[in-house]
C-alpha positions as CSV (number, residue, x, y, z in Angstrom):
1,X,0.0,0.0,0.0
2,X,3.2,2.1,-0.2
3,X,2.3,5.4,-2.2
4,X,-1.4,5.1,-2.0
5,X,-2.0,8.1,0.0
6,X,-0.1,10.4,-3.0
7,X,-2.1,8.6,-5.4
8,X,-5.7,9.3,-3.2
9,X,-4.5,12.9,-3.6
10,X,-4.3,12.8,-7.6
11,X,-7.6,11.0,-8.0
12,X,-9.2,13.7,-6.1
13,X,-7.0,16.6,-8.1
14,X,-8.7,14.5,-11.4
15,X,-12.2,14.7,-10.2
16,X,-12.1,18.4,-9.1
17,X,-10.6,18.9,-13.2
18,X,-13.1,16.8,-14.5
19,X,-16.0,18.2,-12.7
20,X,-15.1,21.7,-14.2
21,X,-14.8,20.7,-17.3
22,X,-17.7,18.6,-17.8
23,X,-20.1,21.9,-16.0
24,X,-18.3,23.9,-19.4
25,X,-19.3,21.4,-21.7
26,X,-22.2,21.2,-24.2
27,X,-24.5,18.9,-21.9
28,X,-24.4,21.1,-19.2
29,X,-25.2,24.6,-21.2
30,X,-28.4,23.6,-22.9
31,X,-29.8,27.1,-22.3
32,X,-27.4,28.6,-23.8
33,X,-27.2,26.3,-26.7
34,X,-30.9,27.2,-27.4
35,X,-29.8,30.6,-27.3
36,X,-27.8,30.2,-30.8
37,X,-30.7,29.3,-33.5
38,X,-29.9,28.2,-36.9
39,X,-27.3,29.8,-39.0
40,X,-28.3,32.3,-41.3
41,X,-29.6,31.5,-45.0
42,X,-30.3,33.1,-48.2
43,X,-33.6,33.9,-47.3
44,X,-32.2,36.5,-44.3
45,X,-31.1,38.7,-47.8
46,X,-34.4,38.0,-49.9
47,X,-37.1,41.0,-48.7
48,X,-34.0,43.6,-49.6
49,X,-35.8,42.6,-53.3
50,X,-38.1,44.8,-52.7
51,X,-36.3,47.7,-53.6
52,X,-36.8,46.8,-57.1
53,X,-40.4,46.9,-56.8
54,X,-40.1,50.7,-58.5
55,X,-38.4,48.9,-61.6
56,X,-41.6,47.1,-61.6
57,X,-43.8,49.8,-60.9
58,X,-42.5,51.5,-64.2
59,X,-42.9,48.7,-66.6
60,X,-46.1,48.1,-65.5
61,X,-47.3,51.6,-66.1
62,X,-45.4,51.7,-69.3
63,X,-43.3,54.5,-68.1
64,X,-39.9,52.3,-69.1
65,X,-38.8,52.3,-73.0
66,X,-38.4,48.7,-73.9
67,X,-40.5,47.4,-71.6
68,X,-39.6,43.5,-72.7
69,X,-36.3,44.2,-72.5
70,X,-36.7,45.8,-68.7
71,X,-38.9,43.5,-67.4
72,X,-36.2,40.9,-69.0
73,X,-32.9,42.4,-67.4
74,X,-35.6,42.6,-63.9
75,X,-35.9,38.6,-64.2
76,X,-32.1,38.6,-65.2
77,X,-31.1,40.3,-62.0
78,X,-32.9,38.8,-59.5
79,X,-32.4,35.2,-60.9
80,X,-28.4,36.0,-60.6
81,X,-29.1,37.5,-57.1
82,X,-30.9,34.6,-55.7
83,X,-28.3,32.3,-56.7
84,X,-25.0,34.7,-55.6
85,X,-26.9,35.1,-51.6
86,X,-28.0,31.2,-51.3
87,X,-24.9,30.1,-52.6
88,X,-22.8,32.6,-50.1
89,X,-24.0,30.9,-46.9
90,X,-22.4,27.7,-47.9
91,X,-17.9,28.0,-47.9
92,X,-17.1,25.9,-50.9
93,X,-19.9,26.9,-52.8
94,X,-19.0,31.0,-51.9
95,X,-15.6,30.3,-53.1
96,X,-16.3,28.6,-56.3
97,X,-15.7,30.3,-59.8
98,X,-19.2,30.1,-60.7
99,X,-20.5,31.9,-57.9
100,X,-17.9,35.2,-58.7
101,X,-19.1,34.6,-62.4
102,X,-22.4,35.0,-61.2
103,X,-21.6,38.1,-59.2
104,X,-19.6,39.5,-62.2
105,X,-22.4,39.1,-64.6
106,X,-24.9,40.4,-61.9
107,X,-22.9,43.7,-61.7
108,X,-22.7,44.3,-65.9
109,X,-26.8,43.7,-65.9
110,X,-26.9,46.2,-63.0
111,X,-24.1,48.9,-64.9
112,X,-26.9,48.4,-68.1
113,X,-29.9,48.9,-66.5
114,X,-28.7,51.7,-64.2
115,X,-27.5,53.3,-67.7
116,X,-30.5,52.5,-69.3
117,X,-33.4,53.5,-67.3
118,X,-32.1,55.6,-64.5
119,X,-34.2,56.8,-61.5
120,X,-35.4,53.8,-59.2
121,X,-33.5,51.5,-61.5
122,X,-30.2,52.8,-59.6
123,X,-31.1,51.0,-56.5
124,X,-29.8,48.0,-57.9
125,X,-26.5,49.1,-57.0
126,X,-26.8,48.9,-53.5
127,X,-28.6,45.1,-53.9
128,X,-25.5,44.0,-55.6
129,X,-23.5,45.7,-52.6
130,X,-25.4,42.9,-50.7
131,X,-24.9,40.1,-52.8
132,X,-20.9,41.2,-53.1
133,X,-21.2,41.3,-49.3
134,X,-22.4,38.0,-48.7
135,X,-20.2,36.4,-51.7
136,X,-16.7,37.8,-51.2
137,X,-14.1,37.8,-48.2
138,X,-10.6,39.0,-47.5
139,X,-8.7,41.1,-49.8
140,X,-11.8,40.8,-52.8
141,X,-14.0,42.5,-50.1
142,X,-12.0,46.1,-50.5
143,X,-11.3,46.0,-54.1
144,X,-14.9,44.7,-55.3
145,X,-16.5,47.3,-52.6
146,X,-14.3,50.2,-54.1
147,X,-15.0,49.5,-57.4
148,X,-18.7,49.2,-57.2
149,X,-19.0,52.1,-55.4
150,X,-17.0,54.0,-58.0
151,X,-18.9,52.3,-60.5
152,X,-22.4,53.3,-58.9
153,X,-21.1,56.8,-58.7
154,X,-20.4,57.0,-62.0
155,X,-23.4,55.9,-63.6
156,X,-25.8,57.3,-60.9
157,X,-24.0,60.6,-61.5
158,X,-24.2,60.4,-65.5
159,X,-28.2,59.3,-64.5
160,X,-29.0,61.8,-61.8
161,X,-25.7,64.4,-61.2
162,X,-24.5,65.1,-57.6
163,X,-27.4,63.1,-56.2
164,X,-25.7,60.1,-57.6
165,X,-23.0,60.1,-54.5
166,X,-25.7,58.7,-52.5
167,X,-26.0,55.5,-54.5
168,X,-22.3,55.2,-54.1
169,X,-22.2,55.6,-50.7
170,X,-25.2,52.9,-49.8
171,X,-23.2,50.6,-52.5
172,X,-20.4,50.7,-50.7
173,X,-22.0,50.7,-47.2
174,X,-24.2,47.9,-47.9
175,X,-21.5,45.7,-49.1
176,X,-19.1,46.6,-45.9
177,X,-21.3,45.9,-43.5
178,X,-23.3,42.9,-45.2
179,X,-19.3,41.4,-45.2
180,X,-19.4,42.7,-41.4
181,X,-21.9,40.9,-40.0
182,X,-22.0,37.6,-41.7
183,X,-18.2,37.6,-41.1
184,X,-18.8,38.0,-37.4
185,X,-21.5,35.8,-37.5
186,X,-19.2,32.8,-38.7
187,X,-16.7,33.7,-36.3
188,X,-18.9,33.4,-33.3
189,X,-20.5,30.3,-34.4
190,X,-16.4,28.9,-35.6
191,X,-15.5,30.0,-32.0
192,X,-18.5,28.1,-30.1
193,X,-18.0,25.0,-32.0
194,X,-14.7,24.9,-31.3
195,X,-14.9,25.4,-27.9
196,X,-17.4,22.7,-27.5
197,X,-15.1,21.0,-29.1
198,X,-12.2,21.3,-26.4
199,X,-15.1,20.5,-23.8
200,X,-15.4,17.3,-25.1
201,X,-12.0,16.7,-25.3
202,X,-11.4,17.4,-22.0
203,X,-14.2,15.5,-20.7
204,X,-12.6,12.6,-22.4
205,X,-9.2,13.2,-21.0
206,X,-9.9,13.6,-17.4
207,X,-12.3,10.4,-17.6
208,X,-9.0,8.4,-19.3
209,X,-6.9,10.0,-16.1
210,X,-9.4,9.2,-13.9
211,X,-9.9,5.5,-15.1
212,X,-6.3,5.0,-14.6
213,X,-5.5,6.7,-11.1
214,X,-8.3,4.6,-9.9
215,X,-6.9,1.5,-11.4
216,X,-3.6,2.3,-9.5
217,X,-5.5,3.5,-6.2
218,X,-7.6,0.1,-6.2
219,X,-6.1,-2.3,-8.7
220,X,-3.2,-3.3,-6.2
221,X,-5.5,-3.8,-3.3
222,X,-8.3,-5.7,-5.4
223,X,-5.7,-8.3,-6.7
224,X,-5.0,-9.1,-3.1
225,X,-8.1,-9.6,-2.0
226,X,-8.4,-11.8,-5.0
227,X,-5.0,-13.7,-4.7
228,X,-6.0,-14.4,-0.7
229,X,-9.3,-15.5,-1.2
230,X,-8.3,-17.9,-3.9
231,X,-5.8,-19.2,-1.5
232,X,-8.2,-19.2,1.6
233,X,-10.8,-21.0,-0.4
234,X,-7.8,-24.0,-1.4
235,X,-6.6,-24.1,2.4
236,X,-10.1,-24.1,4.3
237,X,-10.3,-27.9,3.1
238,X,-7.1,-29.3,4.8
239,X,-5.4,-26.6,6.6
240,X,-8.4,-24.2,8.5
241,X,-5.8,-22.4,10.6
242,X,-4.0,-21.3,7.4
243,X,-7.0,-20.7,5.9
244,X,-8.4,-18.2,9.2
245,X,-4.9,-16.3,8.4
246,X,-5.6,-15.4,4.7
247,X,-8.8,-14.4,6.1
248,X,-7.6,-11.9,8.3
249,X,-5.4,-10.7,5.6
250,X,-8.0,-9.8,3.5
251,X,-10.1,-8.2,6.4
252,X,-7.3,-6.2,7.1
253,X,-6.3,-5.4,3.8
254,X,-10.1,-4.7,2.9
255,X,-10.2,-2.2,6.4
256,X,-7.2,-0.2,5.2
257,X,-8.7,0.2,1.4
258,X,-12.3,1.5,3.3
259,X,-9.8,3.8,5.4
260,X,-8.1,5.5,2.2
261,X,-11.0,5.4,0.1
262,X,-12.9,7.6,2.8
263,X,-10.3,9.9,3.2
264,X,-10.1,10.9,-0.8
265,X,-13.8,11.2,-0.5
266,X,-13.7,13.8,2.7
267,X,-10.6,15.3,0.9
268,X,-12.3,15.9,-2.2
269,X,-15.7,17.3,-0.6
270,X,-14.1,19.1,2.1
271,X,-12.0,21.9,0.0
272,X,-10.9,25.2,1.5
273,X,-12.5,28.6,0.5
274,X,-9.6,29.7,-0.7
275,X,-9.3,26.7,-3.7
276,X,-13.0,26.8,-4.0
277,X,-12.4,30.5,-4.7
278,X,-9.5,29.7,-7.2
279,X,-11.8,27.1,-9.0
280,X,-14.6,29.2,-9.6
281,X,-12.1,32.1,-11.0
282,X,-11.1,29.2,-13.3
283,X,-14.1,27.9,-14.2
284,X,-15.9,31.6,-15.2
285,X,-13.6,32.6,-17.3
286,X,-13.7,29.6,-19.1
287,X,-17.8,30.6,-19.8
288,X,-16.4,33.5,-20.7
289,X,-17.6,35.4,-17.6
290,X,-15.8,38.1,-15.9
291,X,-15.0,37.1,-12.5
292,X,-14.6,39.9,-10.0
293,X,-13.2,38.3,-6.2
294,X,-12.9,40.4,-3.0
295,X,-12.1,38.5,0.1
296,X,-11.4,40.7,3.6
297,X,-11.1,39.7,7.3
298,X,-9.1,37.4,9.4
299,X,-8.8,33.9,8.2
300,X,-11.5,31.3,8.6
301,X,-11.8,28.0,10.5
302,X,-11.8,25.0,8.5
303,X,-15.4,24.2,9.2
304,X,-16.3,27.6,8.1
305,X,-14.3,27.5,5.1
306,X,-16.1,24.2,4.0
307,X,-19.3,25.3,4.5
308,X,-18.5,28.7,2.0
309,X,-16.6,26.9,-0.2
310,X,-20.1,24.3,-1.3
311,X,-21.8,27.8,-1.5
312,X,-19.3,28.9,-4.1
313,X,-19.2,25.8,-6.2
314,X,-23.2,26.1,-6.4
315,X,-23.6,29.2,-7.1
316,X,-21.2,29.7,-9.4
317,X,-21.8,26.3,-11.5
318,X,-25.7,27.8,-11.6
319,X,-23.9,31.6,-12.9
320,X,-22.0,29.3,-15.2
321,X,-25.2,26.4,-16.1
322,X,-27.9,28.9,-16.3
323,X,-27.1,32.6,-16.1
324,X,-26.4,33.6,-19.3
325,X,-24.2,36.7,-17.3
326,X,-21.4,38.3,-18.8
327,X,-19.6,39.0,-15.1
328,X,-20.1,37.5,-11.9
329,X,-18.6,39.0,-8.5
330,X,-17.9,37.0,-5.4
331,X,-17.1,39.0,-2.0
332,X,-16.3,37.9,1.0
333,X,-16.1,40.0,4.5
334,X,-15.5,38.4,7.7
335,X,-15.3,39.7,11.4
336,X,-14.4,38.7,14.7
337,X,-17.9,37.0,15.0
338,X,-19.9,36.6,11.6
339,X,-18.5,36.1,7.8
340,X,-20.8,36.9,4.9
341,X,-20.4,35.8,1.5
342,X,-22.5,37.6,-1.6
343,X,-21.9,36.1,-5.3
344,X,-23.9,38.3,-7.7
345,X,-24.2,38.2,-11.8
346,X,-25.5,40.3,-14.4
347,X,-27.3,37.1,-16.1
348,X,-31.1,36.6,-16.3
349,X,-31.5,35.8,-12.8
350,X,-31.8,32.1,-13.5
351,X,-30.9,30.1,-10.6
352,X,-30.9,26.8,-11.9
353,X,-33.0,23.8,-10.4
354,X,-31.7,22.5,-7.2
355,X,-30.2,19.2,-7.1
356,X,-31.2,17.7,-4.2
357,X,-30.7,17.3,-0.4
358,X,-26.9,16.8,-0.4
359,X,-26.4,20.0,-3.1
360,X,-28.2,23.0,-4.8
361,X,-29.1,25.8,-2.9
362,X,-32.1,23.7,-0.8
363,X,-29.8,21.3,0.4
364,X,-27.1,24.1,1.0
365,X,-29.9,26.8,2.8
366,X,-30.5,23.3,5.6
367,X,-27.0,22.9,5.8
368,X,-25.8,26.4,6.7
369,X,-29.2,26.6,9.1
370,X,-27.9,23.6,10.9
371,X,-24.3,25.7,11.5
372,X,-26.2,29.0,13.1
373,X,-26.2,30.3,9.4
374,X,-28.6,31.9,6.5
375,X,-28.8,31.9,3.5
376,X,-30.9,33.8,0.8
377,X,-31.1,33.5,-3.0
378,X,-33.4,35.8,-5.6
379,X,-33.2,38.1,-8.3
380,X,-32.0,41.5,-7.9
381,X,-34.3,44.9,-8.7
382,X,-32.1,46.1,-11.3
383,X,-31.6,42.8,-12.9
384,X,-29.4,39.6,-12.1
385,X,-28.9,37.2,-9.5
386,X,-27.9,36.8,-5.6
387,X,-27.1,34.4,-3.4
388,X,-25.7,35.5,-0.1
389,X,-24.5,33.8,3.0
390,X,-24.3,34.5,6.6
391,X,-22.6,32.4,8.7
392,X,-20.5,32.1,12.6
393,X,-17.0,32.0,12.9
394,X,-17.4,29.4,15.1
395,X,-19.8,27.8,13.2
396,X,-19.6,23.2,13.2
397,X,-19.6,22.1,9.6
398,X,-22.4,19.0,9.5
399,X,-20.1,16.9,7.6
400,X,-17.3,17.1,10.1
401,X,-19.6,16.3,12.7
402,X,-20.4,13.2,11.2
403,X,-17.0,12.1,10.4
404,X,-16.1,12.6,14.4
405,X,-19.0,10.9,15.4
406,X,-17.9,8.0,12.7
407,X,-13.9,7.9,13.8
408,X,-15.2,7.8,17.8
409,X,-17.6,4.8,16.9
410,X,-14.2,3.6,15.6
């Protein structure tokens, strides 16, 4: 059993790491995955069509020379605009040569009809902004939004005079920020798959770390107790006081096994306030929430500290689960008498579902009542959540009650 005790303490290291990363991965934010809807399509660029309804409006009313050939180069256009946007939303098909050809030929049918017809026919130049937009990243961006604005200048100003700098200007500021937003729109949605990504992962490798420090914390003991039953079982036959022996090694082996398993377990769920303070640090700005940590006043007794340190971890895995905040701060002020700990966000005052006797703010509120504390949870008036806890100094943590009670029965 040499070394057990260093390998207790890494088993318990694994399941703190593996508990934070399995609260940041994509089974335990389902609220927040809800919050991320479907990506965008071609049909979030369609009802900007309507801008051509003047075009229409004049070749219906005859009011357009050539009328066949207008109400042509109309169908032209917004065949070659429905196929540039619904093919933009997809990577390979964005980047193919067809879809620039497309986007090419849509700008010449623009450039003629815009020369053509003039007046409302000019806001096709800000519709192909869009579809260049959606269609083009990188360095193609700048010089297809110059040029079109240059070209939409041009023409509109041949067309209309001065007035024709405001065609260039909502060319080129339709195509910049139509680029803008579906840029950042991929980003975010790149970023949040790959981080679910690297929560999966990690899930993975803390449950491989954690497989194999249990198989070295109980593998060795387990094959004794195998070995001397096996041999106890042959003996008992023809040699009972051997047999009685093995016995007793087993018993004792199996009594100092229960001993070390116990202590990882009251090792693991009795952490200090100051680690449980460290961990939550850790674990919101892996949500990407700005932790904020004050701590003042003497230090803490350890039964104190335990106590705190569950409210933390709840609290701040329901900031994390359910929230939805963007910063969370966790102050804690102590005196000679009482400490008082306050963990606030800026989310949507969720507080998550409690999770039984043993955790979740029920289970905690009996828990700190039994140690002469409080403990109150609710939604703030200007928005958010807070839980805050009041506790004695002196105040006897329930769980170390127990575990006196069980080593004096011992």
């Amino acid at each position: 059993m040499t070394g057990t005790g260093g390998r207790l303490r890494r088993v318990s290291c694994r399941l703190d790491a593996w508990q934070l990363a399995r609260q940041s991965g994509p089974a335990e934010r389902d609220g927040r995955q809800e919050r991320v809807g479907p990506p965008p399509t071609g049909f979030a660029l369609l009802p900007w069509l309507l801008m051509g309804l003047g075009s229409l409006a004049n070749i219906v009313q005859g009011r357009a020379s050539s009328p066949w050939i207008g109400g042509l180069g109309l169908l032209v256009f917004n065949s070659l605009y429905i196929y540039v946007t619904f093919r933009s939303f997809d990577k390979e098909r964005r980047e193919s040569p067809s879809t620039r050809l497309a986007l090419a030929a849509m700008a010449l049918v623009t450039c003629a009809l815009a020369l053509a017809y003039g007046g409302s026919w000019l806001l096709f130049f800000p519709l192909l902004g869009l579809a260049a937009g959606a269609a083009l990243r990188g360095r193609w961006l700048g010089r297809w939004g110059w040029t079109l604005a240059a070209a939409a200048g041009i023409v509109a100003g041949i067309k209309d005079g001065w007035t024709g700098l405001n065609i260039a200007y909502g060319t080129f500021l339709s195509t910049m920020v139509t680029a803008a937003i579906l840029g950042l729109s991929d980003a975010v949605r790149e970023l949040r798959a790959a981080r679910e990504e690297l929560a999966t992962r990690a899930v993975a490798e803390e449950r491989l770390r954690f497989s194999r420090d249990l198989h070295d914390l109980l593998g060795h003991t387990l094959s004794v107790i195998v070995v001397k039953s096996e041999a106890a079982r042959r003996l008992a036959r023809r040699d009972l006081d051997a047999a009685l022996t093995q016995i007793t090694d087993i018993e004792a082996v199996g009594r100092q096994a229960l001993t070390e398993v116990r202590e990882a377990v009251t090792g693991y769920r009795e952490g200090s306030l100051g680690t449980e303070l460290e961990r939550a640090r850790s674990a919101l700005a892996a949500a990407d929430v700005e932790p904020v940590v004050h701590r003042s006043g003497p230090p803490l007794p350890p039964q104190a500290e335990a106590l705190l340190g569950w409210v933390v971890r709840e609290a701040v895995t329901n900031v994390v689960r359910h929230s939805g905040a963007s910063r969370c701060e966790i102050a804690v002020s102590g005196g000679a008498d009482r400490v008082r700990l306050t963990v606030t966000d800026d989310g949507t005052g969720a507080a998550g579902p409690s999770q039984g006797p043993g955790t979740g703010l029920t289970g905690l509120t009996e828990r700190l009542l039994t140690a002469g504390g409080s403990l109150k949870a609710g939604t703030e008036p200007g928005g958010g959540f807070a839980v805050t806890a009041e506790l004695p100094v002196d105040a006897r943590a329930e769980g170390h009650a127990e575990a006196d009670v069980r080593t004096r029965s011992r």
